[in-house]
N, CA, C and O atoms as a GROMACS GRO file, in nm:
protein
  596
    1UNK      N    1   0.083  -0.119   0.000
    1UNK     CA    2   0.000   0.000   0.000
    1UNK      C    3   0.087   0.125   0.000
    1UNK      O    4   0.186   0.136   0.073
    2UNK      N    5   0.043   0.223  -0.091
    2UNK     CA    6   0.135   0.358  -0.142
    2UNK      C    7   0.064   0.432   0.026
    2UNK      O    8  -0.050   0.442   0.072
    3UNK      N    9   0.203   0.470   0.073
    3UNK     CA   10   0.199   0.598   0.138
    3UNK      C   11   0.252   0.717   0.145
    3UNK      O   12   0.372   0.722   0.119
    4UNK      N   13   0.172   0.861   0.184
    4UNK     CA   14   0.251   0.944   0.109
    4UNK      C   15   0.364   0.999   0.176
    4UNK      O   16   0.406   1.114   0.164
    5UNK      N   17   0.426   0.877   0.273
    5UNK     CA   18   0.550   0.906   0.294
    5UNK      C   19   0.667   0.852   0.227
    5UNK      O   20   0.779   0.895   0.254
    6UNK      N   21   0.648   0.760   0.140
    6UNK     CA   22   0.695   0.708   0.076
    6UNK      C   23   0.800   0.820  -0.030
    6UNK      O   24   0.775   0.934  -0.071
    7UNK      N   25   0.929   0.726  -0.052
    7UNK     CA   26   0.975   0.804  -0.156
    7UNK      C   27   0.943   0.863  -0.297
    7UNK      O   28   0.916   0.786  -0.390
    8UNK      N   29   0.946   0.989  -0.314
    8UNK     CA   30   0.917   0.987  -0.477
    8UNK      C   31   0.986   1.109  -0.535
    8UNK      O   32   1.053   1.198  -0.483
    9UNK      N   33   0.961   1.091  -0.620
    9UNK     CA   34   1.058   1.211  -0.718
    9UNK      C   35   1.041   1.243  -0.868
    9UNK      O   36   1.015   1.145  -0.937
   10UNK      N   37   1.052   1.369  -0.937
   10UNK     CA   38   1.041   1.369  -1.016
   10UNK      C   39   1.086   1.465  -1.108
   10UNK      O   40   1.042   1.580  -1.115
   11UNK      N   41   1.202   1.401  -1.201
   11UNK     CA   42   1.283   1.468  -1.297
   11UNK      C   43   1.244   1.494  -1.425
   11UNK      O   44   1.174   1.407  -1.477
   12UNK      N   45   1.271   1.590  -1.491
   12UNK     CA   46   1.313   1.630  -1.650
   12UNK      C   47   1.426   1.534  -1.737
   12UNK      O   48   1.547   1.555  -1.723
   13UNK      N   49   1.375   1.426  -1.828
   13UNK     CA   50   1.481   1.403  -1.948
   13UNK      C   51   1.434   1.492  -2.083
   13UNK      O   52   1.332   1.541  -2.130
   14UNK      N   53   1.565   1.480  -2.110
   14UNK     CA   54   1.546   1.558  -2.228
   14UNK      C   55   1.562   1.464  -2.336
   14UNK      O   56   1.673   1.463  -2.389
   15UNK      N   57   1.479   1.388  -2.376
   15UNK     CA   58   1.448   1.225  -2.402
   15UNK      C   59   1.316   1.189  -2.463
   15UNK      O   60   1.237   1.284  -2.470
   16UNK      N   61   1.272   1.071  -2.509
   16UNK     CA   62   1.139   1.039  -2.546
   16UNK      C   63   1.089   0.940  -2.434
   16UNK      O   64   1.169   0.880  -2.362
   17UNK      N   65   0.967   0.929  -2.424
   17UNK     CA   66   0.930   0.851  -2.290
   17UNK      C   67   1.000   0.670  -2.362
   17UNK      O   68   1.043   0.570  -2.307
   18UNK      N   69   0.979   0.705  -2.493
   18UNK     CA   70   0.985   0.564  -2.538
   18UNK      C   71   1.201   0.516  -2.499
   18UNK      O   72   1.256   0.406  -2.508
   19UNK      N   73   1.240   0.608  -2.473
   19UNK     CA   74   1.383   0.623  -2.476
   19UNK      C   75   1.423   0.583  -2.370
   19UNK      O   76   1.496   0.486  -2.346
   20UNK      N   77   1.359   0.685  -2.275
   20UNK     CA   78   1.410   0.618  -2.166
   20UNK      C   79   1.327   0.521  -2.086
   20UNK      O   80   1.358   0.512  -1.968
   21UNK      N   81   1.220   0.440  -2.131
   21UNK     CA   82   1.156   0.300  -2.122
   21UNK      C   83   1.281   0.207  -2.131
   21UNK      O   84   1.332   0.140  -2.042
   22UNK      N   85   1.312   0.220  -2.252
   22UNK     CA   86   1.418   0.112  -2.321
   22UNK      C   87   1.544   0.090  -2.230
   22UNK      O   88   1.581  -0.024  -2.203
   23UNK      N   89   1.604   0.196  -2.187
   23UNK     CA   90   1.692   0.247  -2.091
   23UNK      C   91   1.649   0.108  -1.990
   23UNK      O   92   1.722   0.009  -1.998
   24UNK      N   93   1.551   0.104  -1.913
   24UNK     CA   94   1.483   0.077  -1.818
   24UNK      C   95   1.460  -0.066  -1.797
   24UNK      O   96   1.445  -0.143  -1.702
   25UNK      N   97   1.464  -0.073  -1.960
   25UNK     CA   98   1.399  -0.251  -1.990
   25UNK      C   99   1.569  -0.336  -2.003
   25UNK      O  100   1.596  -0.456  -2.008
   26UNK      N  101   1.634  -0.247  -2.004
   26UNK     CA  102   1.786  -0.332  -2.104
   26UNK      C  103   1.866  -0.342  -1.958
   26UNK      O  104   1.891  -0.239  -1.896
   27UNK      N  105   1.903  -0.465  -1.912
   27UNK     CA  106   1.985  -0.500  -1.829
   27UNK      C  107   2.095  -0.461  -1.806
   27UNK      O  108   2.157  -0.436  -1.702
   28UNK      N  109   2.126  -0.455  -1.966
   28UNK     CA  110   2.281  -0.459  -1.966
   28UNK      C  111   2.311  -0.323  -1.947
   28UNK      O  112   2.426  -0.282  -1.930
   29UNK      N  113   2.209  -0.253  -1.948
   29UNK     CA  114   2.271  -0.057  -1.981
   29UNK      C  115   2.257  -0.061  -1.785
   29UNK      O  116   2.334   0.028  -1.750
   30UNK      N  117   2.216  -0.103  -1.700
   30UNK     CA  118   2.190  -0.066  -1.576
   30UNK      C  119   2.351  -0.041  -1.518
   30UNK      O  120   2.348   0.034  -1.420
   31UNK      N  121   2.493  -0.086  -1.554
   31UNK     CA  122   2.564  -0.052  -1.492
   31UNK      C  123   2.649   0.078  -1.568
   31UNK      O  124   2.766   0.114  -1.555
   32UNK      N  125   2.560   0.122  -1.635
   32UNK     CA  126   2.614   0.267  -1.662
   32UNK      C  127   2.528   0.380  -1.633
   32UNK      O  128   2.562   0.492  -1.671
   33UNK      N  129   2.364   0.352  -1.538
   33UNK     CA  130   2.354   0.476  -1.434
   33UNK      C  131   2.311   0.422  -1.338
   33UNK      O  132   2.225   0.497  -1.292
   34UNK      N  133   2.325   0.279  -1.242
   34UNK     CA  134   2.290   0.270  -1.135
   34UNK      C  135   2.406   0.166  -1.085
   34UNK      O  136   2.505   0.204  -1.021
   35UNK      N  137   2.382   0.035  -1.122
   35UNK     CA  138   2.470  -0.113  -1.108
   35UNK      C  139   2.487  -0.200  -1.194
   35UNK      O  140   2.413  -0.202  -1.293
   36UNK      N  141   2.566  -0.272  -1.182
   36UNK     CA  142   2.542  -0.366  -1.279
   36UNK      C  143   2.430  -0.490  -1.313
   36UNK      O  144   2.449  -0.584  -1.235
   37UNK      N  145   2.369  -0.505  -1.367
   37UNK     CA  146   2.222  -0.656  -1.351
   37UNK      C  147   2.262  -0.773  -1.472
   37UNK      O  148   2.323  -0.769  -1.579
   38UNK      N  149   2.215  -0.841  -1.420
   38UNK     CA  150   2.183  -0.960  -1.508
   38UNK      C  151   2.068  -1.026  -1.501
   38UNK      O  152   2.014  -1.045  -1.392
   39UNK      N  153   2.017  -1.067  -1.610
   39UNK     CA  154   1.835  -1.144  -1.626
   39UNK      C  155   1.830  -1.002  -1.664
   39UNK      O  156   1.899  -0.902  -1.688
   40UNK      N  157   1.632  -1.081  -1.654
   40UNK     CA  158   1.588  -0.998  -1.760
   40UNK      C  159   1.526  -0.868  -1.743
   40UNK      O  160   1.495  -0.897  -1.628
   41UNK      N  161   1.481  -0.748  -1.755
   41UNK     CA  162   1.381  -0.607  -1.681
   41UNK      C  163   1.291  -0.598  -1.811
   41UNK      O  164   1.255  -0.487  -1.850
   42UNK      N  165   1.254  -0.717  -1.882
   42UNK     CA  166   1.085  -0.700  -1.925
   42UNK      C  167   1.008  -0.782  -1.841
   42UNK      O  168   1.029  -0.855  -1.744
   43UNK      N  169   0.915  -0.748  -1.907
   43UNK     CA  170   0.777  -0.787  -1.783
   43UNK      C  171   0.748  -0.900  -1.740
   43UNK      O  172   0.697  -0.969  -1.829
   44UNK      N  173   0.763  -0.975  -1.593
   44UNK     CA  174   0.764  -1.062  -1.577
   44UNK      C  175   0.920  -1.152  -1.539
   44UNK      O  176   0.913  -1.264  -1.490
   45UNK      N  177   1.052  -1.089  -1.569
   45UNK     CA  178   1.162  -1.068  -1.563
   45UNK      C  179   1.208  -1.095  -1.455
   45UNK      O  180   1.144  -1.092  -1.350
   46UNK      N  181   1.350  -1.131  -1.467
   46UNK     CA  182   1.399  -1.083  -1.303
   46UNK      C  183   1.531  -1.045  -1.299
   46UNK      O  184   1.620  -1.092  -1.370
   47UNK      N  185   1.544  -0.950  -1.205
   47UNK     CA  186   1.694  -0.933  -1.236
   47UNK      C  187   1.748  -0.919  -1.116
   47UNK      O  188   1.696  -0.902  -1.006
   48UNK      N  189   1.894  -0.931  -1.163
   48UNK     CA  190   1.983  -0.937  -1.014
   48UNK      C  191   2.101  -0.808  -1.016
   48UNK      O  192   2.185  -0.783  -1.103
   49UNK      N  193   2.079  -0.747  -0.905
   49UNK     CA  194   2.159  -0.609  -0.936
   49UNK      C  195   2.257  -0.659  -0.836
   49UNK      O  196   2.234  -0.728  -0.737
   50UNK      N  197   2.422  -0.590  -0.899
   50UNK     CA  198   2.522  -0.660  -0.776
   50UNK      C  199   2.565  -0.508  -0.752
   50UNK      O  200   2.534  -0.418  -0.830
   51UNK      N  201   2.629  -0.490  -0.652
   51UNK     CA  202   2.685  -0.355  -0.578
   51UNK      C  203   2.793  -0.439  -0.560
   51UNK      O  204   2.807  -0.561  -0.552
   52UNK      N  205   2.915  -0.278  -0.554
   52UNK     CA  206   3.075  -0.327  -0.508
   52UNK      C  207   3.062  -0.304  -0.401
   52UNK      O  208   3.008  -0.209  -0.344
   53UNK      N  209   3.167  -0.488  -0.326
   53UNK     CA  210   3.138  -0.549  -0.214
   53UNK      C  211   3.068  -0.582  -0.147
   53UNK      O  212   3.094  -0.586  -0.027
   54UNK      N  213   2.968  -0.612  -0.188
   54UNK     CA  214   2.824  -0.712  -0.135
   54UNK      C  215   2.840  -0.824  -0.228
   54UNK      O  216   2.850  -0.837  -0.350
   55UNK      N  217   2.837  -0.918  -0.105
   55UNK     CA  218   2.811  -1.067  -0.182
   55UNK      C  219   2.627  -1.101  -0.273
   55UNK      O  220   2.600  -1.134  -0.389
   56UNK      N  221   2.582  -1.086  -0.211
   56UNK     CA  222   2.448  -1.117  -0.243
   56UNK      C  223   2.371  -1.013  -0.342
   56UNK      O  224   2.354  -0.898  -0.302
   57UNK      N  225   2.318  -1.057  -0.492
   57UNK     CA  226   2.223  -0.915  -0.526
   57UNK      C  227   2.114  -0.888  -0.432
   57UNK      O  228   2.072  -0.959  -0.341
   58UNK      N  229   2.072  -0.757  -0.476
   58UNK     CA  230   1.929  -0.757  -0.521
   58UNK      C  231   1.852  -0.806  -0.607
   58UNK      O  232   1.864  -0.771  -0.725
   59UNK      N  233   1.769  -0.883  -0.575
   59UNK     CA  234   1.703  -0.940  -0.668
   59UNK      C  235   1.533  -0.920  -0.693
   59UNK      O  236   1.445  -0.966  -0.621
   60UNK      N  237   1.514  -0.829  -0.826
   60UNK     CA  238   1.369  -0.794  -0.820
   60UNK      C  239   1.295  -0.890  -0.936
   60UNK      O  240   1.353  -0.973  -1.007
   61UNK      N  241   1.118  -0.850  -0.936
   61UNK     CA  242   1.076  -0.913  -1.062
   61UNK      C  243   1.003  -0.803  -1.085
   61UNK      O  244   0.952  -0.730  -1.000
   62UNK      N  245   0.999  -0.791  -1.217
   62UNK     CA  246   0.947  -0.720  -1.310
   62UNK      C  247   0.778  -0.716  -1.303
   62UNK      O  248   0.736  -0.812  -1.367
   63UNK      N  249   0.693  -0.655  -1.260
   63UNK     CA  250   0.581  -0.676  -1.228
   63UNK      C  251   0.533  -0.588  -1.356
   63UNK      O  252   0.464  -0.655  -1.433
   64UNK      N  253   0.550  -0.482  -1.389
   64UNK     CA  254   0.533  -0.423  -1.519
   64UNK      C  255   0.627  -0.346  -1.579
   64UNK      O  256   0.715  -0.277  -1.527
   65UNK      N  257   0.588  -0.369  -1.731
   65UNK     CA  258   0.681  -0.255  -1.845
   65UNK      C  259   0.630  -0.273  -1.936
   65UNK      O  260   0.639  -0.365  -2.017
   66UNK      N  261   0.533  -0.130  -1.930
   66UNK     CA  262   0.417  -0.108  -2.055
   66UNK      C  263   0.491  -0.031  -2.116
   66UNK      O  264   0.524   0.069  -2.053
   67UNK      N  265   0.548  -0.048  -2.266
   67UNK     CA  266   0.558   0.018  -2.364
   67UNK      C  267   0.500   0.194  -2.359
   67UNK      O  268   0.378   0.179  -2.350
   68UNK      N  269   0.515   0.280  -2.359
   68UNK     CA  270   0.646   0.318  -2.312
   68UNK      C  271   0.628   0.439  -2.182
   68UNK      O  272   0.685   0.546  -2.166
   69UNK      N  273   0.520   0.369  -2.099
   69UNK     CA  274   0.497   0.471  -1.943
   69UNK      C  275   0.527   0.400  -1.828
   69UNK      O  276   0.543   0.462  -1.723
   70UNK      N  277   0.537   0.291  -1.831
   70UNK     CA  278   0.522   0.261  -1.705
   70UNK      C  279   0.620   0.109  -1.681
   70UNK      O  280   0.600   0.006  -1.744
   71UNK      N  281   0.698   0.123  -1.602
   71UNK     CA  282   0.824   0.019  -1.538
   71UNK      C  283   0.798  -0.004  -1.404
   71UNK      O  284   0.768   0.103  -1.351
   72UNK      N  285   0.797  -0.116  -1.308
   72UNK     CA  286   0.754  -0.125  -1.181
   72UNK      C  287   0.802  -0.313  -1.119
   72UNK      O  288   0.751  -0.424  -1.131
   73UNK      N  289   0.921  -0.256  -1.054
   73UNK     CA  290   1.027  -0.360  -1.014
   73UNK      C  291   0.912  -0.418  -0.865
   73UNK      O  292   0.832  -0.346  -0.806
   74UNK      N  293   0.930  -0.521  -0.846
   74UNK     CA  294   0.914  -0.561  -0.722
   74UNK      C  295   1.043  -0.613  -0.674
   74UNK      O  296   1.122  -0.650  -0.761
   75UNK      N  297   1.092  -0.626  -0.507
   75UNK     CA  298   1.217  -0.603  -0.463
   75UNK      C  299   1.184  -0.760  -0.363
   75UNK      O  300   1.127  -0.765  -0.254
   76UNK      N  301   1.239  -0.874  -0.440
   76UNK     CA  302   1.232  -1.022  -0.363
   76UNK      C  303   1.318  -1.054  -0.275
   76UNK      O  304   1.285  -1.120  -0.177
   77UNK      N  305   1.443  -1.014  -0.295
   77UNK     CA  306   1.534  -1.023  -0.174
   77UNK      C  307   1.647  -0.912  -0.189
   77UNK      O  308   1.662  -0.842  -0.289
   78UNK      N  309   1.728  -0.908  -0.067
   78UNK     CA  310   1.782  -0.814  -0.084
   78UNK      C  311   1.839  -0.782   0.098
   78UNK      O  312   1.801  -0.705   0.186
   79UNK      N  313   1.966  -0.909   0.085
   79UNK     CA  314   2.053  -0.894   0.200
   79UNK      C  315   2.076  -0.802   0.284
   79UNK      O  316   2.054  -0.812   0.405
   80UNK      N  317   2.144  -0.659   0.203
   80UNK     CA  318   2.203  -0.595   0.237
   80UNK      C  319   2.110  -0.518   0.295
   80UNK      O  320   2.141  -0.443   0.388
   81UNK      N  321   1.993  -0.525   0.252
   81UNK     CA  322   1.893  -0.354   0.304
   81UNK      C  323   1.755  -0.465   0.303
   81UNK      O  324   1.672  -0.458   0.212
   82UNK      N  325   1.745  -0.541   0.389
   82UNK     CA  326   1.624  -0.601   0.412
   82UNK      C  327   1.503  -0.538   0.436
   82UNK      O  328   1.392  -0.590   0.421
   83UNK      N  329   1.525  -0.438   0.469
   83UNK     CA  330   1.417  -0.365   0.476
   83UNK      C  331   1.305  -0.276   0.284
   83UNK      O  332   1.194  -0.223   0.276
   84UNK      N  333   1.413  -0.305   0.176
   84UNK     CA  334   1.331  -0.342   0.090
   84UNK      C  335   1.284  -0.422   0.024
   84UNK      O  336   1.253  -0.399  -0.093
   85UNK      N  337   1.265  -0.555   0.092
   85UNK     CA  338   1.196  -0.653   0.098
   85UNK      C  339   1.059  -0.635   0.063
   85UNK      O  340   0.984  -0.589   0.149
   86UNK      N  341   1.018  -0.661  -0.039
   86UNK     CA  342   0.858  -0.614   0.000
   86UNK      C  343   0.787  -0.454  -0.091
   86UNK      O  344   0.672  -0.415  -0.110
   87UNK      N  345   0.907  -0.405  -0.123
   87UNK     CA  346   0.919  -0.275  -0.161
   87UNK      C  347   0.877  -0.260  -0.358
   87UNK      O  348   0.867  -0.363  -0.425
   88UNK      N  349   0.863  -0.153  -0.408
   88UNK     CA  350   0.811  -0.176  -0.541
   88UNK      C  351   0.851  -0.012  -0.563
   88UNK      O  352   0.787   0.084  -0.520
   89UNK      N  353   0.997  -0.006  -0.656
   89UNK     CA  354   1.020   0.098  -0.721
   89UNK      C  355   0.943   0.106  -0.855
   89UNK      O  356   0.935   0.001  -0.919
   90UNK      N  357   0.900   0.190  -0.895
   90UNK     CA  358   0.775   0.276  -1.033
   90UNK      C  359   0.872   0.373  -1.024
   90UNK      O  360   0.934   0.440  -0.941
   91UNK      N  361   0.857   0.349  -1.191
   91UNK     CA  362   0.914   0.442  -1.298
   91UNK      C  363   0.761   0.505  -1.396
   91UNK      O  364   0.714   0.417  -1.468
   92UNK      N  365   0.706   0.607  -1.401
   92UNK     CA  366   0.625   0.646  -1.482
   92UNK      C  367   0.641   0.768  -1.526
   92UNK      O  368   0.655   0.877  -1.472
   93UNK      N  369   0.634   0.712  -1.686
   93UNK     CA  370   0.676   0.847  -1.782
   93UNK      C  371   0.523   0.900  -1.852
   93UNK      O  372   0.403   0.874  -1.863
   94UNK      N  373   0.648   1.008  -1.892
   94UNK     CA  374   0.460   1.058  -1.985
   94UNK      C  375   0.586   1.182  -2.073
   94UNK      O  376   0.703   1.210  -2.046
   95UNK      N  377   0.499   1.226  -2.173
   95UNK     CA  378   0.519   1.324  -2.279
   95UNK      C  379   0.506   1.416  -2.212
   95UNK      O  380   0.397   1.434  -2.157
   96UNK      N  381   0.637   1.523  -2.190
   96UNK     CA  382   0.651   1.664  -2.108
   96UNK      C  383   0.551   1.770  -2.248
   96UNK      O  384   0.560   1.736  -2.366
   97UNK      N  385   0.477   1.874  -2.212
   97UNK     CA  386   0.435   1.979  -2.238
   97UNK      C  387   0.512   2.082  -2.325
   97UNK      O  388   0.482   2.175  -2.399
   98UNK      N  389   0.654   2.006  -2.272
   98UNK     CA  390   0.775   2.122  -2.324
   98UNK      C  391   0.887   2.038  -2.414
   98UNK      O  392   0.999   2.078  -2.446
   99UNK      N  393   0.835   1.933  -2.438
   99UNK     CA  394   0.876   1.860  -2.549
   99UNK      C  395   0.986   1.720  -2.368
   99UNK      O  396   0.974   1.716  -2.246
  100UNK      N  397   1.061   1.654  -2.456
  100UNK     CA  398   1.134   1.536  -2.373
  100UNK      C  399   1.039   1.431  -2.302
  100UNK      O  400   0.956   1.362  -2.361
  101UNK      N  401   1.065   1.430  -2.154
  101UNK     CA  402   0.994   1.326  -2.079
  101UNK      C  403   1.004   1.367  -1.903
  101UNK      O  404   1.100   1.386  -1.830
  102UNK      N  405   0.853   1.368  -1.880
  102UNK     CA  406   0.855   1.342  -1.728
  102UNK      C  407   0.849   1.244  -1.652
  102UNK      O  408   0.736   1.200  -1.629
  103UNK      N  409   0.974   1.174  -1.586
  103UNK     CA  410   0.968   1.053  -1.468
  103UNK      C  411   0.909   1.103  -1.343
  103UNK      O  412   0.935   1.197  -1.267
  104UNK      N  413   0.833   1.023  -1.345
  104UNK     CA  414   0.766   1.020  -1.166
  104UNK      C  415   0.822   0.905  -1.127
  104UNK      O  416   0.793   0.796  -1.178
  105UNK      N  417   0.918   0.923  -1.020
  105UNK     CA  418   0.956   0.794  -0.932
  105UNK      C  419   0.894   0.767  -0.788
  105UNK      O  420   0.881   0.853  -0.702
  106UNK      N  421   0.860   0.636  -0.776
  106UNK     CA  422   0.783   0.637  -0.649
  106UNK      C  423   0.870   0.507  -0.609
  106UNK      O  424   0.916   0.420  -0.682
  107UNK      N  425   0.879   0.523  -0.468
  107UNK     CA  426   0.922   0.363  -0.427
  107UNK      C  427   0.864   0.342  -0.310
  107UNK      O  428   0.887   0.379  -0.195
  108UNK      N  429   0.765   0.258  -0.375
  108UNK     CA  430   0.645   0.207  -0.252
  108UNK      C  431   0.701   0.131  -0.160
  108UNK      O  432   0.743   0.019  -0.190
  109UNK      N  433   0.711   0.177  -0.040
  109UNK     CA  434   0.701   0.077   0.085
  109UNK      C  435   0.892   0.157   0.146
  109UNK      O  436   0.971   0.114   0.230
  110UNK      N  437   0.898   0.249   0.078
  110UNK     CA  438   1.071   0.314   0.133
  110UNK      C  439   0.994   0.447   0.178
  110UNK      O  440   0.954   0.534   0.100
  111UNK      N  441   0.982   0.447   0.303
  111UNK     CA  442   0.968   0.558   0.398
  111UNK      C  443   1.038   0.600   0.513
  111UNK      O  444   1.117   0.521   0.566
  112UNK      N  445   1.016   0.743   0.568
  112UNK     CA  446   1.108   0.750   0.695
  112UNK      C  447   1.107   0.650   0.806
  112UNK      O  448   1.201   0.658   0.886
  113UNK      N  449   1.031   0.574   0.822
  113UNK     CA  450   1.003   0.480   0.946
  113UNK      C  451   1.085   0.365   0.909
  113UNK      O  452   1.069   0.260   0.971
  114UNK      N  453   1.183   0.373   0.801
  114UNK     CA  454   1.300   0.242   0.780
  114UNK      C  455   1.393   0.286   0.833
  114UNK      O  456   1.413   0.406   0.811
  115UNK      N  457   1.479   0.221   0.917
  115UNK     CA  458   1.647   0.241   0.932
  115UNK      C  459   1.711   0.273   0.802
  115UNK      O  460   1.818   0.335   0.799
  116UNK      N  461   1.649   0.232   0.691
  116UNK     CA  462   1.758   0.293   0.559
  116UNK      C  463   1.722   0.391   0.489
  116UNK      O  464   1.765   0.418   0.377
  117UNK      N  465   1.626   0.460   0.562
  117UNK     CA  466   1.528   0.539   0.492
  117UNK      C  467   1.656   0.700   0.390
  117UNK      O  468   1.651   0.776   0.293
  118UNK      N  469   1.739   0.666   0.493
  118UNK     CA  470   1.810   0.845   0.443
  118UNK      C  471   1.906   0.795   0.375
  118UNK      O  472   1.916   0.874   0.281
  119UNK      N  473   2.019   0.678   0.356
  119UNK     CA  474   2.071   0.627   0.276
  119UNK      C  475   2.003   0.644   0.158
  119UNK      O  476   2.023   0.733   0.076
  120UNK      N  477   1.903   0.536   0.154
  120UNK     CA  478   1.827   0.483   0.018
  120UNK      C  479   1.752   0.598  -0.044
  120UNK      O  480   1.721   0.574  -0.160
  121UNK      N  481   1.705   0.742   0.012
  121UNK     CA  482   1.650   0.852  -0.031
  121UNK      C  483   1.771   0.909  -0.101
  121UNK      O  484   1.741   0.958  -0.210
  122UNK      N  485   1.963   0.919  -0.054
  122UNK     CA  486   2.036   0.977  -0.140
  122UNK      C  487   2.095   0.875  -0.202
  122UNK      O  488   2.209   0.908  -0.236
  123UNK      N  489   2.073   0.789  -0.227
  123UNK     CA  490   2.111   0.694  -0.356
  123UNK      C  491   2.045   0.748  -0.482
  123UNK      O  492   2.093   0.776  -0.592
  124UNK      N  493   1.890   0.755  -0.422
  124UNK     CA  494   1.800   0.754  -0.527
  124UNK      C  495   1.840   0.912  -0.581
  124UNK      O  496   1.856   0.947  -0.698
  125UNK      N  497   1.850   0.997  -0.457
  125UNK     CA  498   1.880   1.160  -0.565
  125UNK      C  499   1.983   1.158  -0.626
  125UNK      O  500   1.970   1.238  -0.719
  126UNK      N  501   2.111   1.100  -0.629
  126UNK     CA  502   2.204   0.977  -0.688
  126UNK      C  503   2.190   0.980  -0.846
  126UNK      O  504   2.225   1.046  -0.944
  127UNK      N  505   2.093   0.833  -0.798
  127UNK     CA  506   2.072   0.761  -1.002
  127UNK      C  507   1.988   0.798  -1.037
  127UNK      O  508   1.957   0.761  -1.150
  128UNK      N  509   1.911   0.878  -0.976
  128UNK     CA  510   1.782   0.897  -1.092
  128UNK      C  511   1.848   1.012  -1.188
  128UNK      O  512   1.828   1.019  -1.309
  129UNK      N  513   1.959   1.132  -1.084
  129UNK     CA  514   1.971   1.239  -1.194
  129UNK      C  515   2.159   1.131  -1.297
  129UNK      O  516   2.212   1.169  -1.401
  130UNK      N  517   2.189   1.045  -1.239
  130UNK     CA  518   2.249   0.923  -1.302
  130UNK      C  519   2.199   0.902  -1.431
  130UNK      O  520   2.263   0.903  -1.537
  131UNK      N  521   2.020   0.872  -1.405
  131UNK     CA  522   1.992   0.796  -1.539
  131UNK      C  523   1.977   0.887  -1.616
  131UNK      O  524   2.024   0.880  -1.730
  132UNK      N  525   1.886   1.028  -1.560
  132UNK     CA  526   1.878   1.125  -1.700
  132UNK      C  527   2.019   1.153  -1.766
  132UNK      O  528   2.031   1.172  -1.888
  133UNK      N  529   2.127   1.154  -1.676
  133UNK     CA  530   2.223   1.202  -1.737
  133UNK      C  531   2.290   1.076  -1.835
  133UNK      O  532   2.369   1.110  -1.924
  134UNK      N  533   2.267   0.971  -1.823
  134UNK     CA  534   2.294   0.830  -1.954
  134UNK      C  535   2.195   0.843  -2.029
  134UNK      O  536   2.227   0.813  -2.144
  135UNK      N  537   2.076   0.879  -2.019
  135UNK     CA  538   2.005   0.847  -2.135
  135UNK      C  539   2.024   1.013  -2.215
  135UNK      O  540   2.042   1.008  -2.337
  136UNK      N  541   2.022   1.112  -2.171
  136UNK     CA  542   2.074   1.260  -2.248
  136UNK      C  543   2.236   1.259  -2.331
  136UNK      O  544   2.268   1.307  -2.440
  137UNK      N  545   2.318   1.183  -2.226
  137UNK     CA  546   2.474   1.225  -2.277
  137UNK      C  547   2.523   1.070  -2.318
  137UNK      O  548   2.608   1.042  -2.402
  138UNK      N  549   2.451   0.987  -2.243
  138UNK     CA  550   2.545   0.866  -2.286
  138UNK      C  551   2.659   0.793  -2.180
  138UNK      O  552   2.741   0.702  -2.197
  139UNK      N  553   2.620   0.887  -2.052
  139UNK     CA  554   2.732   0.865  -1.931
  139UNK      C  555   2.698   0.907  -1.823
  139UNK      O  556   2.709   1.027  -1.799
  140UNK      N  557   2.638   0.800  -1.713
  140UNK     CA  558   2.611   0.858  -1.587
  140UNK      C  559   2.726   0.808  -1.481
  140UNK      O  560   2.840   0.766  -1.498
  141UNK      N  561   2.644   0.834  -1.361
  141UNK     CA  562   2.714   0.820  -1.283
  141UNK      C  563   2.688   0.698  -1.185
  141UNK      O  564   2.664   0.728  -1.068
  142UNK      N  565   2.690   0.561  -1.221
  142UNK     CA  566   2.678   0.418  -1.139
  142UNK      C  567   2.729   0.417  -1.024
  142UNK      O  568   2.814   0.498  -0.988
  143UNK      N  569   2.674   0.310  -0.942
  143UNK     CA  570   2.701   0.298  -0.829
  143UNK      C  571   2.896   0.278  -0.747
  143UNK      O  572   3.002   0.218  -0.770
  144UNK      N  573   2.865   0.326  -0.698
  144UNK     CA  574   3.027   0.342  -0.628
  144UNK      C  575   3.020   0.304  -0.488
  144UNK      O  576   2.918   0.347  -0.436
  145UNK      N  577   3.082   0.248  -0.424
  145UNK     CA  578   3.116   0.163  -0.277
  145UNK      C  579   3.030   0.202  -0.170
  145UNK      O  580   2.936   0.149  -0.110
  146UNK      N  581   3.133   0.392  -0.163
  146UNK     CA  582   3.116   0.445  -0.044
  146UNK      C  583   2.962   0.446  -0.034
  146UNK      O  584   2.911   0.371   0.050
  147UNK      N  585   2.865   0.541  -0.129
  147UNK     CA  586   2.748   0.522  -0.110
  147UNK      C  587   2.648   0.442  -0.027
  147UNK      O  588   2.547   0.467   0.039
  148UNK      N  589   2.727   0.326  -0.060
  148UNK     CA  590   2.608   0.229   0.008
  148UNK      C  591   2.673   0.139   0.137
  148UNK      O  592   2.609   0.043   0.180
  149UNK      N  593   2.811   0.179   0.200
  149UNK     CA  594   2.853   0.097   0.288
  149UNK      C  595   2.863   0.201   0.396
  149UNK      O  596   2.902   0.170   0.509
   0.00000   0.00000   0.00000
C-alpha cells in the first residue's frame, strides 16, 4: 500500500518517454547509471543487481513494463537492506508539455520509518539524476562503494 511518505521524485529528461523505457527494460545498460544486472527487466523478468562489495544481489521481478509509461520492479530479496523486501520501485513516464519526458519515481514501501530510509533517499537523488544524465549524454554516474557501505 502507497503511502505518502513514501519516496518519490520527479525529474526532467530531455528524451522520449519511449527512450528512456528502453533504458529501463535493457539489463545490460543498468551498470552505466545505477549497477550492474543480469536477467531480464521485461515484464515478468527478473533481475539481479550486484553492488561493489556485497556478496548477495538484489534481486527484483518485473511486475510491469508497458511500452512506453510505465516500469515497476518488485524487490524479492535483498541482503544488504532487508528492509526493501517487500518494496516496489515505479518508474512512470509521460510526454513533457515542453517537449522530452517526465519521470515520476515512487518507491512504494521506502519511507522515513525504515532504518535505511536516508541512505536509500540519497542513492535515489544519486541515479535517478544518473539515469537522465545516460540516457541525455550517454554517461552517468553508477554505483560506487562508499554510497552504500
Amino acid at each position: 500500500m502507497t503511502s505518502t511518505l513514501d519516496y518519490a521524485k520527479q525529474i526532467h529528461i530531455n528524451a522520449t518517454p519511449e527512450e528512456v523505457f528502453d533504458t529501463l527494460v535493457a539489463a545490460a545498460r543498468f551498470g552505466a547509471w545505477w549497477a550492474p544486472a543480469t536477467g531480464s527487466a521485461e515484464q515478468a523478468g527478473e533481475l539481479q543487481v550486484t553492488f561493489d562489495g556485497i556478496d548477495d544481489p538484489l534481486t527484483m521481478r518485473v511486475r510491469q513494463a508497458t511500452r512506453p509509461s510505465t516500469v515497476i520492479w518488485d524487490v524479492e530479496a535483498c541482503d544488504f537492506l532487508p528492509d526493501w523486501v517487500g518494496s516496489s520501485p515505479t518508474f512512470t513516464l509521460r510526454l513533457s508539455s515542453t517537449g522530452g519526458c517526465d519521470l515520476r519515481f515512487l518507491h512504494e514501501g521506502l519511507n522515513p520509518r525504515l532504518e535505511c530510509y536516508e541512505m536509500c533517499r540519497a542513492g535515489w537523488e544519486t541515479y535517478l539524476p544518473s539515469l537522465r544524465d545516460y540516457v541525455e549524454r550517454g554517461a552517468g554516474i553508477p554505483d560506487v562503494h562508499a554510497r552504500i557501505g
